[in-house]
SEGUVEX-787332 format. One record per residue: x, y, z of N, C-alpha, C in turn; residue in one letter; residue number from 1; chain. Coordinates in steps of 0.05 Angstrom, whole numbers, plus 5000, padded with zeros to 4 digits. Layout:
X;Y;Z;X;Y;Z;X;Y;Z;A;NUM;A
...
***
This chain:
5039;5926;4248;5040;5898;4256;5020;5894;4279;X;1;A
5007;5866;4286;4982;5859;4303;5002;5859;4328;X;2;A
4990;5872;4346;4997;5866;4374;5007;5841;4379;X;3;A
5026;5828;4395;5022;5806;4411;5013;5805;4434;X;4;A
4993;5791;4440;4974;5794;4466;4991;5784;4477;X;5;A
4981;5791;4504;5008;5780;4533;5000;5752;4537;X;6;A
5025;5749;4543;5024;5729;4547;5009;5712;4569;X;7;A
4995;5689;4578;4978;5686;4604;5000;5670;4624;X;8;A
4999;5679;4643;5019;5664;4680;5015;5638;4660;X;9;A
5033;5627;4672;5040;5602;4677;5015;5587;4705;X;10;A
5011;5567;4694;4998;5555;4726;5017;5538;4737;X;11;A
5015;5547;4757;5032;5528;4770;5020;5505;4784;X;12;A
5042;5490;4775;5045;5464;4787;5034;5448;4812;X;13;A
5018;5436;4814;5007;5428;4843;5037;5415;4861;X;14;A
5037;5423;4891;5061;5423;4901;5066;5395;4905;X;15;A
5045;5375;4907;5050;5340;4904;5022;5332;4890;X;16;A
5039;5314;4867;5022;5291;4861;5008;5275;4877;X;17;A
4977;5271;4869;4961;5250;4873;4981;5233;4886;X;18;A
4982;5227;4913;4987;5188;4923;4972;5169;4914;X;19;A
4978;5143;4903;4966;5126;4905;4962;5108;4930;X;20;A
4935;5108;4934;4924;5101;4957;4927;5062;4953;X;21;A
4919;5054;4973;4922;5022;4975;4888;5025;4966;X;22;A
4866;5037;4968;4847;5035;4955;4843;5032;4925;X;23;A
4860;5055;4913;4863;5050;4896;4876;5023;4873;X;24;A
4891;5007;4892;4902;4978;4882;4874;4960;4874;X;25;A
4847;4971;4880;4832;4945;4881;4817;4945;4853;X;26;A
4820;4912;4854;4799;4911;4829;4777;4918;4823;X;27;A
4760;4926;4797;4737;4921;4808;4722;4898;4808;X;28;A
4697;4905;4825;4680;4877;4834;4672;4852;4815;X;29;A
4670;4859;4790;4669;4844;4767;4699;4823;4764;X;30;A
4715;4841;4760;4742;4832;4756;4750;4807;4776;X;31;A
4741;4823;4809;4749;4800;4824;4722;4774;4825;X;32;A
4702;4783;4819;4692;4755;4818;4693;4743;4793;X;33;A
4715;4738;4783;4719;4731;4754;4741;4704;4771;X;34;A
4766;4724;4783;4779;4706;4786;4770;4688;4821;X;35;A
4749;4698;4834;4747;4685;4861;4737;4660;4842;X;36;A
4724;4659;4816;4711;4632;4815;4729;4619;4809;X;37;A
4750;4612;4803;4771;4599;4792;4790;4588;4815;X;38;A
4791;4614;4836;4805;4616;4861;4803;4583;4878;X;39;A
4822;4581;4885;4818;4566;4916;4826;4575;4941;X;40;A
4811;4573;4971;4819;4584;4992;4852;4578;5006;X;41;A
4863;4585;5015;4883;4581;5038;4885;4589;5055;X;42;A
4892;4583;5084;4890;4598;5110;4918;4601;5117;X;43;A
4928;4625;5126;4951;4626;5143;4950;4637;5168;X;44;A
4971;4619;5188;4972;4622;5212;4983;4654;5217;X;45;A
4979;4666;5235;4990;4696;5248;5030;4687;5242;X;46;A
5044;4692;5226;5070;4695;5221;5078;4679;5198;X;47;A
5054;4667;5194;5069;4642;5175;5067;4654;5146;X;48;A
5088;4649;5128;5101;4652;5108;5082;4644;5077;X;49;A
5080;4665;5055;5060;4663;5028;5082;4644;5017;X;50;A
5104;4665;5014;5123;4660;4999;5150;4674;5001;X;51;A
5172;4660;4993;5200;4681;4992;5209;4688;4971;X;52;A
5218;4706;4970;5242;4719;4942;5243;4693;4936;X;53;A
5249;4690;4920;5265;4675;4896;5245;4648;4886;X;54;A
5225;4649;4907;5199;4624;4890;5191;4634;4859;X;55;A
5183;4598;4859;5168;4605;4829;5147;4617;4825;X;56;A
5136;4635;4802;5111;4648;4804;5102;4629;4797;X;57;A
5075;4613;4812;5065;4596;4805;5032;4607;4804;X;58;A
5017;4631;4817;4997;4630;4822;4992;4668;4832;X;59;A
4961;4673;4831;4960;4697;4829;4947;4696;4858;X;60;A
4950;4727;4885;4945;4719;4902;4918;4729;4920;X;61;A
4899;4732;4926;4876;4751;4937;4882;4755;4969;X;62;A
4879;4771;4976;4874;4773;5007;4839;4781;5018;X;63;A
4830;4749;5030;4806;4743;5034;4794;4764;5059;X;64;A
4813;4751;5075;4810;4766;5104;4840;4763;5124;X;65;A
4839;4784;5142;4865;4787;5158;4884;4813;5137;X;66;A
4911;4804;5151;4934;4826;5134;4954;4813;5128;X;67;A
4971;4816;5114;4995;4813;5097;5017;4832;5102;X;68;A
5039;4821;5115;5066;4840;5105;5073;4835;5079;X;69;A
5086;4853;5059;5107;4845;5045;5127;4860;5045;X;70;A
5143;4846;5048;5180;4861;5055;5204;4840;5042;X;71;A
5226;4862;5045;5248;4849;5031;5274;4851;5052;X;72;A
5287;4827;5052;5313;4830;5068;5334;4831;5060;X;73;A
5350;4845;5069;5377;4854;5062;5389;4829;5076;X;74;A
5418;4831;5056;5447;4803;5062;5451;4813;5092;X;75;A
5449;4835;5105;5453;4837;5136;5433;4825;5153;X;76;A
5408;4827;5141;5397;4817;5159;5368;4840;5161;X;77;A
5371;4856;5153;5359;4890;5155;5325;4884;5136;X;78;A
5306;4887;5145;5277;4880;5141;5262;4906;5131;X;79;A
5262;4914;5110;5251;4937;5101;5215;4927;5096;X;80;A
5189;4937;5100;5167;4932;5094;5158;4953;5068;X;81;A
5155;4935;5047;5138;4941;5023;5121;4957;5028;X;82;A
5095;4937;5036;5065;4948;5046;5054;4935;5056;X;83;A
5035;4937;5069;5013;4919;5085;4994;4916;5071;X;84;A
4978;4890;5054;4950;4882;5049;4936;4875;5059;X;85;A
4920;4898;5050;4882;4887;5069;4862;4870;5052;X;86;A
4840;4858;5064;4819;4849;5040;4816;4865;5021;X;87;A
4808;4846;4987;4809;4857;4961;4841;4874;4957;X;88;A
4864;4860;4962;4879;4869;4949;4890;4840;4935;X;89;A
4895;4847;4910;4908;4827;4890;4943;4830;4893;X;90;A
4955;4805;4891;4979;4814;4879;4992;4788;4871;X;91;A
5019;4792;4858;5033;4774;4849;5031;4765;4820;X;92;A
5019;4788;4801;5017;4790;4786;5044;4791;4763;X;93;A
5056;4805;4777;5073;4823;4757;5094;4794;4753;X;94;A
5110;4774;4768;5128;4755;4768;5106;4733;4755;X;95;A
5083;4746;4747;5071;4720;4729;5062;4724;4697;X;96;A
5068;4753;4694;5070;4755;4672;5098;4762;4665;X;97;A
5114;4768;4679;5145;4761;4663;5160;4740;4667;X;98;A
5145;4723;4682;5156;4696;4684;5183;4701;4706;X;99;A
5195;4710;4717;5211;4708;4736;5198;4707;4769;X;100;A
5229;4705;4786;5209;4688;4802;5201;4714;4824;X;101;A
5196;4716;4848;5185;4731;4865;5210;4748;4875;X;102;A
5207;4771;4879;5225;4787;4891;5221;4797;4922;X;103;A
5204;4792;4930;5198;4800;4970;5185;4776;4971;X;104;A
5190;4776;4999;5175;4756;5021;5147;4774;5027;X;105;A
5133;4747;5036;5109;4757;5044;5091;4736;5070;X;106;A
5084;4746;5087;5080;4741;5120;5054;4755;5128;X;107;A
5037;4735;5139;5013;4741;5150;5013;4751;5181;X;108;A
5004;4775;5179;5004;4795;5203;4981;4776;5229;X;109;A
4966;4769;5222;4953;4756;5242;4939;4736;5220;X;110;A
4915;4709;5226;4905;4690;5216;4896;4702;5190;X;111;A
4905;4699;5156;4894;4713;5136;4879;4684;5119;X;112;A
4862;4692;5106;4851;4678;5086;4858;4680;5062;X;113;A
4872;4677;5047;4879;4678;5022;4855;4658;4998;X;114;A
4856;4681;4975;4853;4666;4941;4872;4667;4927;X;115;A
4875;4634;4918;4899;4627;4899;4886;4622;4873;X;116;A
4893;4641;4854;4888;4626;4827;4914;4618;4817;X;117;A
4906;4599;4809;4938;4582;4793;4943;4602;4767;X;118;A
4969;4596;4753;4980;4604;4734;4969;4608;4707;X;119;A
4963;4578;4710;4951;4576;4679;4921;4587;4682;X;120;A
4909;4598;4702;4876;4610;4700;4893;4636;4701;X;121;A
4902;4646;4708;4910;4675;4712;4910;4681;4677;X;122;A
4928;4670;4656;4938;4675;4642;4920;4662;4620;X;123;A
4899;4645;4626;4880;4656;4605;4851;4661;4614;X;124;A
4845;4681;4642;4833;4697;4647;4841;4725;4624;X;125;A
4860;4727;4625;4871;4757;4610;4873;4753;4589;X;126;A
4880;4724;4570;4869;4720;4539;4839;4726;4541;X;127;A
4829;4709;4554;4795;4714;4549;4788;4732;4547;X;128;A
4789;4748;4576;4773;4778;4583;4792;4805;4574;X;129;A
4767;4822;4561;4787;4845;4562;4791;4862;4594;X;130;A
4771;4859;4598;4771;4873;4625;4791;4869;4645;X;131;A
4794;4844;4650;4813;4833;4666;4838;4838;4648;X;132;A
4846;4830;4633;4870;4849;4620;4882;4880;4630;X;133;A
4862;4897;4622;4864;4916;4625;4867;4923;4663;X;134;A
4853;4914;4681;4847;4917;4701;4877;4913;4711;X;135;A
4891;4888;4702;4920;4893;4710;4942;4900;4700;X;136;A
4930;4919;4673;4959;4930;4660;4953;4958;4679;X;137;A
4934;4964;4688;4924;4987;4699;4944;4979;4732;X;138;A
4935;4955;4748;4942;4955;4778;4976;4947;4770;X;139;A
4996;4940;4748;5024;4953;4740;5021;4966;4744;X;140;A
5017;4992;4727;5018;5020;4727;5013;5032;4745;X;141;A
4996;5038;4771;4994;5039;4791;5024;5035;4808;X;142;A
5020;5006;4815;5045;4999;4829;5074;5015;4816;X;143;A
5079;5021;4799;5104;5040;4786;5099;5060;4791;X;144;A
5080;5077;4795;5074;5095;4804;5075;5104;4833;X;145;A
5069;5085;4843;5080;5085;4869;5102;5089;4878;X;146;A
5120;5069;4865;5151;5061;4873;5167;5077;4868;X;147;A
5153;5097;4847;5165;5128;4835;5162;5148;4857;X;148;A
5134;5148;4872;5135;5163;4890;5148;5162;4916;X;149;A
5147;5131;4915;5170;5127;4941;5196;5135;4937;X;150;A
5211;5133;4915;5231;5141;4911;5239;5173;4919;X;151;A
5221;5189;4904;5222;5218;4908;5223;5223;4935;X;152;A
5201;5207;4953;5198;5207;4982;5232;5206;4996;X;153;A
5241;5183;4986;5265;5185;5001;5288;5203;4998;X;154;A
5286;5207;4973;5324;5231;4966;5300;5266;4970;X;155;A
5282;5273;4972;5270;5298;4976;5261;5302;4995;X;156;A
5246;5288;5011;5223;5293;5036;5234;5289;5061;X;157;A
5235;5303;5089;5243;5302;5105;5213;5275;5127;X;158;A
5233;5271;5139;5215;5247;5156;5187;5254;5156;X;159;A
5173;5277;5166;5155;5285;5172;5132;5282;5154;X;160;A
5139;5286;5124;5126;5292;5103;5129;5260;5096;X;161;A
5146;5243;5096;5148;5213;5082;5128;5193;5107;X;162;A
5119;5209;5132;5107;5182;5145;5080;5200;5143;X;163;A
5076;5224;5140;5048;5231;5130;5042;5217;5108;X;164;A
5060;5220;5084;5043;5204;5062;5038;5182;5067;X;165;A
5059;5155;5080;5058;5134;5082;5022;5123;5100;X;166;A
5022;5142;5120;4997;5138;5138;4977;5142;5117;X;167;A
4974;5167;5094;4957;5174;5072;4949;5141;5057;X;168;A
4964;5135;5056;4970;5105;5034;4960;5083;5045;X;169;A
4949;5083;5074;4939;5054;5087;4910;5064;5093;X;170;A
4903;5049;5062;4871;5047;5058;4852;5041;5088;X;171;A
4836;5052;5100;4822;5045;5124;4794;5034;5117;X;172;A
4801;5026;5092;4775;5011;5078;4766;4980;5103;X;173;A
4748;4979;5107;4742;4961;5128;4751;4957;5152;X;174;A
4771;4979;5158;4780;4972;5182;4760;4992;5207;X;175;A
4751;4982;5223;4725;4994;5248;4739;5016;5257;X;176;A
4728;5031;5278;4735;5054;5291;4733;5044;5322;X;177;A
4758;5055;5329;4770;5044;5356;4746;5042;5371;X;178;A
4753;5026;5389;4738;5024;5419;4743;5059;5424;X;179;A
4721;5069;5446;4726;5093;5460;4741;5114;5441;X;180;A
4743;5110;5410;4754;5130;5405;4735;5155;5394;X;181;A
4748;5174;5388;4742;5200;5369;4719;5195;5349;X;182;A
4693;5214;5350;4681;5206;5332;4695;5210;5300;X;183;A
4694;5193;5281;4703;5197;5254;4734;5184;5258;X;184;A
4745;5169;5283;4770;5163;5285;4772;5143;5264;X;185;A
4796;5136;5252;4798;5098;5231;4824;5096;5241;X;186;A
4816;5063;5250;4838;5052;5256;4852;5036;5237;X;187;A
4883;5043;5236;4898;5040;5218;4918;5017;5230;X;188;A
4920;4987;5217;4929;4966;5229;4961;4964;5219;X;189;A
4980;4985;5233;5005;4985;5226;5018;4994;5256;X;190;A
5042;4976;5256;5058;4987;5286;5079;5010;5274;X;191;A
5084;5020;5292;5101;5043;5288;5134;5022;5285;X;192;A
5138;4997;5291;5156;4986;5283;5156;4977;5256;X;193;A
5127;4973;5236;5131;4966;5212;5136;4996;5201;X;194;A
5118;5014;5202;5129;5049;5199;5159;5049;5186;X;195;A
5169;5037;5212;5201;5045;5216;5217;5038;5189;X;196;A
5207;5013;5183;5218;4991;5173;5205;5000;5145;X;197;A
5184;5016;5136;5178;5020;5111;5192;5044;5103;X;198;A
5194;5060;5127;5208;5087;5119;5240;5086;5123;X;199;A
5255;5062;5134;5279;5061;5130;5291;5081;5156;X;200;A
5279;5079;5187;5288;5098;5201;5289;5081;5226;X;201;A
5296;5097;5251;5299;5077;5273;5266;5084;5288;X;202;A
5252;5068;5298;5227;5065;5315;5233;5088;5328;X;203;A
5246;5098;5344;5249;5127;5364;5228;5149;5339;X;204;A
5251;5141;5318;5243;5171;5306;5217;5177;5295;X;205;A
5205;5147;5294;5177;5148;5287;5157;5159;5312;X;206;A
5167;5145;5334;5153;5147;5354;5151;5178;5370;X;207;A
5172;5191;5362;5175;5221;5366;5159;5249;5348;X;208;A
5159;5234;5327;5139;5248;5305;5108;5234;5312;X;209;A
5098;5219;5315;5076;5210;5320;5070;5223;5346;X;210;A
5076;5223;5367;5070;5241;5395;5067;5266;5379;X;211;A
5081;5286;5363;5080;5303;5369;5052;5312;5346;X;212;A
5036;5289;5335;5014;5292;5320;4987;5285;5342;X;213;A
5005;5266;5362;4984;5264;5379;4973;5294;5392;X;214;A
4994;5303;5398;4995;5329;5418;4972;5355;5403;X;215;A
4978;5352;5369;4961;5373;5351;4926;5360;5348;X;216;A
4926;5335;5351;4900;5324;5355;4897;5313;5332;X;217;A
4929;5301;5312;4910;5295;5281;4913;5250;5296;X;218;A
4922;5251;5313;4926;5222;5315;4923;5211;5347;X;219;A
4919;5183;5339;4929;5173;5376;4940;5151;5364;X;220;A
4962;5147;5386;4974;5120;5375;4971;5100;5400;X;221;A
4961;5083;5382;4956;5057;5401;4973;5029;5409;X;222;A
4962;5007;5414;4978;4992;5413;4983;4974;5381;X;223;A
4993;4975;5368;5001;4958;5347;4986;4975;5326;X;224;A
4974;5004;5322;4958;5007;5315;4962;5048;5316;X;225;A
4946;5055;5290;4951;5079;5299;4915;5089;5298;X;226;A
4905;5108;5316;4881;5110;5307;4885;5147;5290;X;227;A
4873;5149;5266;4875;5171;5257;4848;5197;5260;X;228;A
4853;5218;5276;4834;5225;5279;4825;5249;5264;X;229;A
4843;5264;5246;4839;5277;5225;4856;5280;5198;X;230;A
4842;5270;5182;4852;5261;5154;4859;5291;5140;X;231;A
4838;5324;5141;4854;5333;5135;4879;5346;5143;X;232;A
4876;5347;5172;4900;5356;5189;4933;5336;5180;X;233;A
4928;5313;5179;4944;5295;5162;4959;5305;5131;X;234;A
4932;5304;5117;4945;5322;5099;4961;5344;5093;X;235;A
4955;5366;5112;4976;5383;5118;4995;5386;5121;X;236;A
4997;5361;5142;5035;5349;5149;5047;5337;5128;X;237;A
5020;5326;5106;5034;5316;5085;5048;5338;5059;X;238;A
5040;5362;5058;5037;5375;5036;5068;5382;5043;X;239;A
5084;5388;5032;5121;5394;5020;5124;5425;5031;X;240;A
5133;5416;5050;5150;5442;5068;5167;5474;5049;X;241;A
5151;5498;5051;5170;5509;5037;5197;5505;5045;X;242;A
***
């Protein structure tokens, strides 16, 4: 009888999946100047309100310039943060192609510029084009992918490992490098109170883990703001604790 050759190891498993980055949410350049022509501007004041849970999807949304909370509140009263959008992020897609209405609130972190495309261009931008079709069955898929990873984040990962990734996840796409800081520093426009509020923990405990990254040299934390001064030292904290 022929030998059976041995069998080959197993590879193993990479110890975490790819994050999806907030870079990764963006369209491409084609895609968005498809819909900026269609778009109209809006300005919001530093606090003032896109929209709440339970509005109609009436329109698809761009972030021009400035930032965006989006978060959801609990019957107590309790303010969990989604994510923060920076310029070239799209959203409000998904409550416009299933027709229901909005599920989070959404609040301008300081003066934002918004693009509104209405309903009916959204929806036959994506009859027309294939591209744009595809571009947001793709930024779904993405977003579920995310929400999968957040999930795992919360019932598996101890604090340490869930605000590394989360810091991983806030694209520093356009955002400058501090005054007086670190060469290669990026400033990351999140308070350790939205942190709190995305990771579901009390501000102390954020603020205790962040010192103690200050102390290793991967961070400094600022005012309203964290500056990051090594992305792969970051990573490390991020990778899953034996």
């Amino acid at each position: 009888m022929p030998r059976t050759p041995p069998s080959s190891p197993a590879t193993a498993p990479s110890a975490q999946p790819s994050p999806v980055h907030n870079s990764d949410m963006r369209l491409a350049e084609d895609v968005q100047q498809r819909l900026l022509a269609v778009a109209h501007r809006r300005t919001l004041a530093r606090g003032e309100s896109l929209f709440h849970k339970g509005s109609s999807p009436d329109a698809l949304f761009g972030v021009v310039g400035g930032s965006l909370r989006v978060s959801v509140v609990a019957p107590g009263g309790r303010e969990a943060v989604i994510a923060m959008l920076e310029p070239g992020h799209w959203f409000g897609e998904v409550s416009l192609l299933v027709g229901r209405e909005r599920v989070y609130d959404t609040c301008a972190v300081d003066t934002t510029e918004m693009a509104v495309v209405a309903a009916a261009d959204f929806h036959r931008l994506v009859a027309e084009f294939p591209d744009v079709h595809m571009a947001f069955t793709r930024l779904v898929c993405l977003r579920l992918r995310q929400a999968l990873a957040w999930i795992d984040d919360v019932i598996l990962m101890p604090l340490p490992v869930r605000l590394a990734h989360r810091l991983l996840t806030l694209d520093p796409h356009g955002q400058v490098r501090a005054e007086g800081g670190e060469p290669g520093g990026t400033l990351l426009a999140v308070s350790q109170e939205d942190l709190s509020f995305m990771l579901g923990v009390s501000r102390q405990s954020v603020n205790r883990q962040l010192k103690l990254w200050e102390e290793d040299g991967t961070l400094r934390v600022r005012y309203r703001s964290i500056e990051l001064l090594s992305r792969a030292q970051l990573e490390r904290h991020a990778a899953t604790p034996n």
